[in-house]
Residue frames as qw, qx, qy, qz and C-alpha x, y, z in Angstrom:
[[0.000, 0.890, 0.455, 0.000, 0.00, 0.00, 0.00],
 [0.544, 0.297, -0.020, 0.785, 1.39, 3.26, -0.81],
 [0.312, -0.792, -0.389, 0.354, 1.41, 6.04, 1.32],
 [0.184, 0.946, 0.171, 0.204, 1.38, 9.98, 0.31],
 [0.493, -0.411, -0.079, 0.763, 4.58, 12.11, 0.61],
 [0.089, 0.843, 0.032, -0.529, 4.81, 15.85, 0.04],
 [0.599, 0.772, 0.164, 0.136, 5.57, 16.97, -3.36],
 [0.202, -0.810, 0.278, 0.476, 9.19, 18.44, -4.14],
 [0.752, 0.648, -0.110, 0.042, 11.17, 18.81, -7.28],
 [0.794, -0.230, 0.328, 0.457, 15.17, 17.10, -6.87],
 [0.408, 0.902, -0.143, 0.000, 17.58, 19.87, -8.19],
 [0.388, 0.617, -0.683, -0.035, 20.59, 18.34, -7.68],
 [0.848, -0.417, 0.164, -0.284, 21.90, 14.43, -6.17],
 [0.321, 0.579, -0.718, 0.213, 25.13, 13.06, -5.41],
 [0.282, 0.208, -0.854, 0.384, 24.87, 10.08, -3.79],
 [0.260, -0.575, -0.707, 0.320, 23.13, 10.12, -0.63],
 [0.068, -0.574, -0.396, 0.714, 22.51, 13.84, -0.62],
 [0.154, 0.568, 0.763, 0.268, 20.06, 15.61, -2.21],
 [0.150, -0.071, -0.085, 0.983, 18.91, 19.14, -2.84],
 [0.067, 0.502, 0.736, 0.448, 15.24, 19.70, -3.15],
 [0.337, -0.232, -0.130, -0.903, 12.45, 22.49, -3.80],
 [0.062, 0.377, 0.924, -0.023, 9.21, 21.02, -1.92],
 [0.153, -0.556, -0.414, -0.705, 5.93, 22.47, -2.47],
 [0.256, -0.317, 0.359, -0.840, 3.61, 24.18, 0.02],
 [0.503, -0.253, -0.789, -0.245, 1.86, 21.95, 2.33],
 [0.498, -0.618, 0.047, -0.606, -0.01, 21.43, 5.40],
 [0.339, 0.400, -0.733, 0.433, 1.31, 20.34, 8.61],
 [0.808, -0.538, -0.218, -0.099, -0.29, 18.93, 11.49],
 [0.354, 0.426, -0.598, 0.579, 2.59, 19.74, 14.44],
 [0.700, -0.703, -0.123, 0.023, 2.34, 19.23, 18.14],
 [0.162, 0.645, -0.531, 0.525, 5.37, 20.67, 20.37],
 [0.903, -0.366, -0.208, -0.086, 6.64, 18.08, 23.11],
 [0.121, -0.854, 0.449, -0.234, 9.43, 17.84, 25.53],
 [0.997, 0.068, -0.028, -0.012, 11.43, 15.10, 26.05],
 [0.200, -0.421, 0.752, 0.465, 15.19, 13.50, 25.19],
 [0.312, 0.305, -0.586, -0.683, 14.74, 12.44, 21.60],
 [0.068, -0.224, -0.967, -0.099, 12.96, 8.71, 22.20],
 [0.000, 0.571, 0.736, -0.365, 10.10, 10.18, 24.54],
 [0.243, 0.589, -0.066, -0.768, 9.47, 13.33, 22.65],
 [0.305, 0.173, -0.750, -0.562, 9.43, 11.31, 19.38],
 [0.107, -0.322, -0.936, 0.098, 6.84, 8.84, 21.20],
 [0.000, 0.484, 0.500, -0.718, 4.91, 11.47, 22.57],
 [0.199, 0.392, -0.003, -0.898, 4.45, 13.64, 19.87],
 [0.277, 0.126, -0.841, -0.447, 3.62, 10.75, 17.30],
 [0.120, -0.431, -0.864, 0.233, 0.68, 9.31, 19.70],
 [0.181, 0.573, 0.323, -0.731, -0.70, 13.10, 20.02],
 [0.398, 0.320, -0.460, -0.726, -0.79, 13.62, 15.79],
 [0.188, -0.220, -0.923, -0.254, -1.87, 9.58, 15.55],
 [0.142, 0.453, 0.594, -0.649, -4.87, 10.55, 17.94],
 [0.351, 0.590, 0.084, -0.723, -5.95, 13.56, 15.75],
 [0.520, 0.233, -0.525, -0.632, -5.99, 11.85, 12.28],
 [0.204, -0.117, -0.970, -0.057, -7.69, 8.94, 13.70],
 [0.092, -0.587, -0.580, -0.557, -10.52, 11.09, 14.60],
 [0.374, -0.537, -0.398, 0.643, -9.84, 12.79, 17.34],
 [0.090, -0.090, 0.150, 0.980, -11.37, 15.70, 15.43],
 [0.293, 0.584, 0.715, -0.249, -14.26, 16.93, 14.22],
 [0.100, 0.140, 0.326, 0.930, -15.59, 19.39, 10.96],
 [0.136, -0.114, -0.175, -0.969, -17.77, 21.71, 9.83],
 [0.589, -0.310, -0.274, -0.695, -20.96, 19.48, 10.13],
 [0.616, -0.524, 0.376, -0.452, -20.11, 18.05, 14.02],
 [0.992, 0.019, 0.032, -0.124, -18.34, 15.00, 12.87],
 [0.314, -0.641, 0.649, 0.264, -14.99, 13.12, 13.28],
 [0.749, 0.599, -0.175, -0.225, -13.32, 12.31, 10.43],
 [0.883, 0.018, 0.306, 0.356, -10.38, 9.66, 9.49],
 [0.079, 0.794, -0.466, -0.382, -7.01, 11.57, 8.15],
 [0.896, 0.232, -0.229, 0.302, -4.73, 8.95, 5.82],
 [0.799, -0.481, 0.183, 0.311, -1.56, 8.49, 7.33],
 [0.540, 0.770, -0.250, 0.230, 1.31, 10.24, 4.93],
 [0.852, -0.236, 0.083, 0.459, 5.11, 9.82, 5.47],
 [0.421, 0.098, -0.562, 0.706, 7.74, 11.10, 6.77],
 [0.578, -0.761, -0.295, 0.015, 7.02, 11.74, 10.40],
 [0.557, 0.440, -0.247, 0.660, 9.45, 14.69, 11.25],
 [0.457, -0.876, -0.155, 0.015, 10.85, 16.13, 14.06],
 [0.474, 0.337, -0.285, 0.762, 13.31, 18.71, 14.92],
 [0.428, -0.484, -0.499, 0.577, 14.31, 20.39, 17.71],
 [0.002, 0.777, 0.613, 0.141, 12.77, 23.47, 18.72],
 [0.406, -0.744, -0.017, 0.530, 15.47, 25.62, 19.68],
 [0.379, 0.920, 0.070, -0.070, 16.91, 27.66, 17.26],
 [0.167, -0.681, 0.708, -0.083, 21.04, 27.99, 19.00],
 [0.855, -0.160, 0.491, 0.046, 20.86, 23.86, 17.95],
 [0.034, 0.699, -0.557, -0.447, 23.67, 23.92, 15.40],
 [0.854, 0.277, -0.360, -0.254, 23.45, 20.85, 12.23],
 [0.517, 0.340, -0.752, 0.224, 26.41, 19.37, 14.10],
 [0.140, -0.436, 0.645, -0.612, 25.28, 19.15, 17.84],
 [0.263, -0.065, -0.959, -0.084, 24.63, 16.43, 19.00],
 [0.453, -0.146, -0.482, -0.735, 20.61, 16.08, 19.45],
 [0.832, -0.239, -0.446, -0.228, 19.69, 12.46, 20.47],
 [0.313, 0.216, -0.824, 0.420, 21.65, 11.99, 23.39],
 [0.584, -0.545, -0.576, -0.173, 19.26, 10.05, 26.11],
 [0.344, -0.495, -0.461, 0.652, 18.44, 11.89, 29.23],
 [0.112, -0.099, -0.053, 0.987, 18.70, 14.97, 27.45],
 [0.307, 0.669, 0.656, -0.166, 15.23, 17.12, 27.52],
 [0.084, 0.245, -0.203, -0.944, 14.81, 19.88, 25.05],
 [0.507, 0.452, 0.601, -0.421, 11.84, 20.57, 23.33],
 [0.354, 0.154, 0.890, 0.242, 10.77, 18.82, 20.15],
 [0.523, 0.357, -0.073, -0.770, 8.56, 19.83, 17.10],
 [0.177, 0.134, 0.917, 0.331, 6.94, 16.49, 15.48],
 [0.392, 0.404, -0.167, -0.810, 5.15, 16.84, 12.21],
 [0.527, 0.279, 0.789, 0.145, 2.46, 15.05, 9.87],
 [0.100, 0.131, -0.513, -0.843, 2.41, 16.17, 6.77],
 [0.547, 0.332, 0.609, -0.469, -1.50, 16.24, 5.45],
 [0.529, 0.405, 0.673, 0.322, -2.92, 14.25, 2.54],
 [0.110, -0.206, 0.233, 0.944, -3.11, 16.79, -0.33],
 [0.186, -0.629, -0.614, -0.439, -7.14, 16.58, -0.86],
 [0.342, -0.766, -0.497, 0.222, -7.22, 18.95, 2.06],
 [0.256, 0.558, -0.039, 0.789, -6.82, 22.54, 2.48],
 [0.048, 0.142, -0.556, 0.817, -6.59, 24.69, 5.74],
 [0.420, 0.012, 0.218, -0.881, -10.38, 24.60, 5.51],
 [0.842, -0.045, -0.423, -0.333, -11.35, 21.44, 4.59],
 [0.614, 0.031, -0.751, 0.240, -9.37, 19.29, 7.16],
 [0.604, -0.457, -0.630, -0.171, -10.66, 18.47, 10.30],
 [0.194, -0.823, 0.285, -0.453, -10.19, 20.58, 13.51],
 [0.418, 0.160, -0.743, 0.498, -8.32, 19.13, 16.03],
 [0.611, -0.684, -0.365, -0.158, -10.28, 18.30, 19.46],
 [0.782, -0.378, -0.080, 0.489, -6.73, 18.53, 21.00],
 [0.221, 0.970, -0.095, -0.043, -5.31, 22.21, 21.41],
 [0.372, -0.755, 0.446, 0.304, -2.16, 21.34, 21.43],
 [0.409, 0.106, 0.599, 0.681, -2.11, 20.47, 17.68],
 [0.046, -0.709, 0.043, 0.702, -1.74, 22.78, 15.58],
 [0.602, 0.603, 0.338, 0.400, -2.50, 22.97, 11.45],
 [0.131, 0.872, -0.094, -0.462, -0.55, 25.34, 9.34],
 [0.765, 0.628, 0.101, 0.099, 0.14, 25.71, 6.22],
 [0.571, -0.488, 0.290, 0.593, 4.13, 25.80, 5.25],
 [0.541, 0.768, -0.016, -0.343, 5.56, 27.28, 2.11],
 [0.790, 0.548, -0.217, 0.168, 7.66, 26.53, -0.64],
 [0.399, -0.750, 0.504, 0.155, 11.29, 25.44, 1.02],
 [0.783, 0.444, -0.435, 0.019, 14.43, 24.09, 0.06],
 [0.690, -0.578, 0.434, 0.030, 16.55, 21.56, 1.92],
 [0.234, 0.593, -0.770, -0.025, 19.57, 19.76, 1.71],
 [0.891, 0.002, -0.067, -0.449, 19.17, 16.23, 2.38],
 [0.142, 0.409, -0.884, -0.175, 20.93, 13.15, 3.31],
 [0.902, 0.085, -0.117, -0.407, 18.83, 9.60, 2.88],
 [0.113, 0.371, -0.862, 0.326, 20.20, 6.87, 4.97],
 [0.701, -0.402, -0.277, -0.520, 18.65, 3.64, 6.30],
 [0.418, 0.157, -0.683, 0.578, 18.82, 2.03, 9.35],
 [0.513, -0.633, -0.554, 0.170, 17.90, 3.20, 13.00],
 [0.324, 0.770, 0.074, 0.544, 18.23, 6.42, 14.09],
 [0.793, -0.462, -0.335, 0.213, 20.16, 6.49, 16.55],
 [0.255, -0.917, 0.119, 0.284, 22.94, 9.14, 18.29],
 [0.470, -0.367, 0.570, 0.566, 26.08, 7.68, 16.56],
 [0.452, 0.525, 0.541, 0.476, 24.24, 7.36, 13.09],
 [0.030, 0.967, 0.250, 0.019, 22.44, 10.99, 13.58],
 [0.543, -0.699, 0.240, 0.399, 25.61, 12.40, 14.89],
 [0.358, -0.294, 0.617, 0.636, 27.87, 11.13, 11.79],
 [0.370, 0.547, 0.666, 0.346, 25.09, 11.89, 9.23],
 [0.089, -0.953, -0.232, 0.172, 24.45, 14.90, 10.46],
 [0.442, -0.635, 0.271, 0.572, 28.49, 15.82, 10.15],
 [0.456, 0.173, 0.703, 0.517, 28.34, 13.89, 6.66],
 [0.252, 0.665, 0.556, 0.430, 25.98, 16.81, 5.60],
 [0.174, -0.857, 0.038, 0.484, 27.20, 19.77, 7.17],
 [0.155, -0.504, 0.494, 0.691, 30.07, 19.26, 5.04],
 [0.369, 0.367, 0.730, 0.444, 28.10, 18.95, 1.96],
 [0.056, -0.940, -0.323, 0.089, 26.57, 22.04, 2.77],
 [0.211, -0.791, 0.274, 0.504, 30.36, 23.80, 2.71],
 [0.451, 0.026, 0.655, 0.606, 31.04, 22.05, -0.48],
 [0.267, 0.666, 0.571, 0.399, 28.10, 23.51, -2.13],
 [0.150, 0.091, -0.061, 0.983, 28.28, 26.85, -0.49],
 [0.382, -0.605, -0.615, -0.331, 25.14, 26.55, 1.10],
 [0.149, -0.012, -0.749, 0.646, 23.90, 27.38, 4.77],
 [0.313, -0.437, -0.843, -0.009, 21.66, 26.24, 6.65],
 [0.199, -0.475, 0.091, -0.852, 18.97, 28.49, 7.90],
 [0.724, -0.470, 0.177, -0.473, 17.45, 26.20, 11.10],
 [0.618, -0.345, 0.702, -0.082, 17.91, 22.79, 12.76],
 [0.099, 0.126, -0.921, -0.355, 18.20, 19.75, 11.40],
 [0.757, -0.035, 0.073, -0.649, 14.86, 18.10, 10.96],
 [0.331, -0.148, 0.931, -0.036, 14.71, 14.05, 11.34],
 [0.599, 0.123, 0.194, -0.767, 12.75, 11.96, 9.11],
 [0.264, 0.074, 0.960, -0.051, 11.38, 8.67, 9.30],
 [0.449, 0.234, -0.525, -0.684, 9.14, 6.97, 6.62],
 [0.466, 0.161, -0.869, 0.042, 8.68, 3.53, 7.95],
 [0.658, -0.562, -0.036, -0.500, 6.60, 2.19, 10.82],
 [0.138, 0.722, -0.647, 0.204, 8.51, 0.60, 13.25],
 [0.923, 0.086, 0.343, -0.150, 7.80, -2.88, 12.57],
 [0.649, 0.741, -0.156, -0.074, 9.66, -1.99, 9.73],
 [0.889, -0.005, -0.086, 0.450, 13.62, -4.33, 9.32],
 [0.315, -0.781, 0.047, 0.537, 16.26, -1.57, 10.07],
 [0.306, -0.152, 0.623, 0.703, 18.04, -2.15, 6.80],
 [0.141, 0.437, 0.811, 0.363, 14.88, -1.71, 5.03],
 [0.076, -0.791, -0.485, 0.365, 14.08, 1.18, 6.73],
 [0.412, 0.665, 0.049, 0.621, 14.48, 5.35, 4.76],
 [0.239, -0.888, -0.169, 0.354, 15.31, 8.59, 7.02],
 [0.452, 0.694, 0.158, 0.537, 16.51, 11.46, 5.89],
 [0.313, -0.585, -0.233, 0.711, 18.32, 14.57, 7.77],
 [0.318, 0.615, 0.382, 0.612, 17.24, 17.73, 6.18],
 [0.141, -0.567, -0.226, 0.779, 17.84, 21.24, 6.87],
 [0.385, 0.829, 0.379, -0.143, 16.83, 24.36, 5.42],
 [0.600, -0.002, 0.278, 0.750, 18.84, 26.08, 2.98],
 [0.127, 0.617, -0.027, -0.776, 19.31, 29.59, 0.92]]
């Protein structure tokens, strides 16, 4: 069964890393504190809630969301540099985890949240840099991916204008080797 990802257009790819344009879409976010497991649990149980109908529209009913892929989350601080390390356990910082929404909705067709603490909004057109790695995401991987695409970012003469964002594609049933993620940051 295929599941929906966001539009973008692939302007350049070497390898594992990737430059792309995505289009504007709509987010479903919740903001969650944590070290990286329990903030990634947390926020992923508060967005699964709301597209499983923990909402309601226009004529007093909850509605089913599809599920779409990548589930992303980056940290919420701003002073978190592409290299610093992130995932380390114990640590709390607060956490931004996104679902991207199916593209038959707009800000006004998709279902309100019952839960204030998600949040819809609409994102615009960005570009990121990209690397696309599979496995488990874990501090040593994140850590050396994360380095492995800073410096792609000085080769190209790029820089990064926020955090890294994490993103997972896979449900985690899914074989590690068999699994995608992706680090992606914003770019100029």
């Amino acid at each position: 069964m295929a599941i929906e990802e966001p539009d973008y257009q692939e302007v350049l790819k070497q390898g594992n890393f990737e430059i792309r344009e995505y289009a504007a879409k709509i987010i479903a976010h919740v903001s969650v504190s944590g070290d990286f497991d329990d903030a990634s649990s947390k926020g992923f149980k508060l967005l699964a809630d709301y597209i499983f109908g923990n909402n309601f529209t226009e004529e007093g009913s909850s509605n089913k969301i599809s599920m779409t892929a990548p589930v992303e989350m980056a940290p919420l601080s701003q002073q978190v540099q592409i290299t610093a390390p992130i995932l380390q356990h114990g640590y709390t910082q607060e956490w931004q985890v996104n679902f991207v929404m199916p593209k038959e909705y707009d800000l006004i067709s998709l279902p309100k949240p019952n839960n204030p603490s998600v949040q819809l909004i609409e994102v615009p057109p960005k570009k990121y840099a990209v690397i696309v790695f599979s496995g488990l995401v874990r501090e040593s991987s994140y850590e050396e991916k994360a380095n492995l695409l800073n410096q792609f970012l000085i080769d190209q003469s790029l820089q990064a204008l926020g955090p890294v964002k994490i993103a997972r594609y896979n449900p985690p049933w899914t074989l590690p080797f068999f699994r995608r993620n992706e680090l992606m940051v914003e770019i100029n």
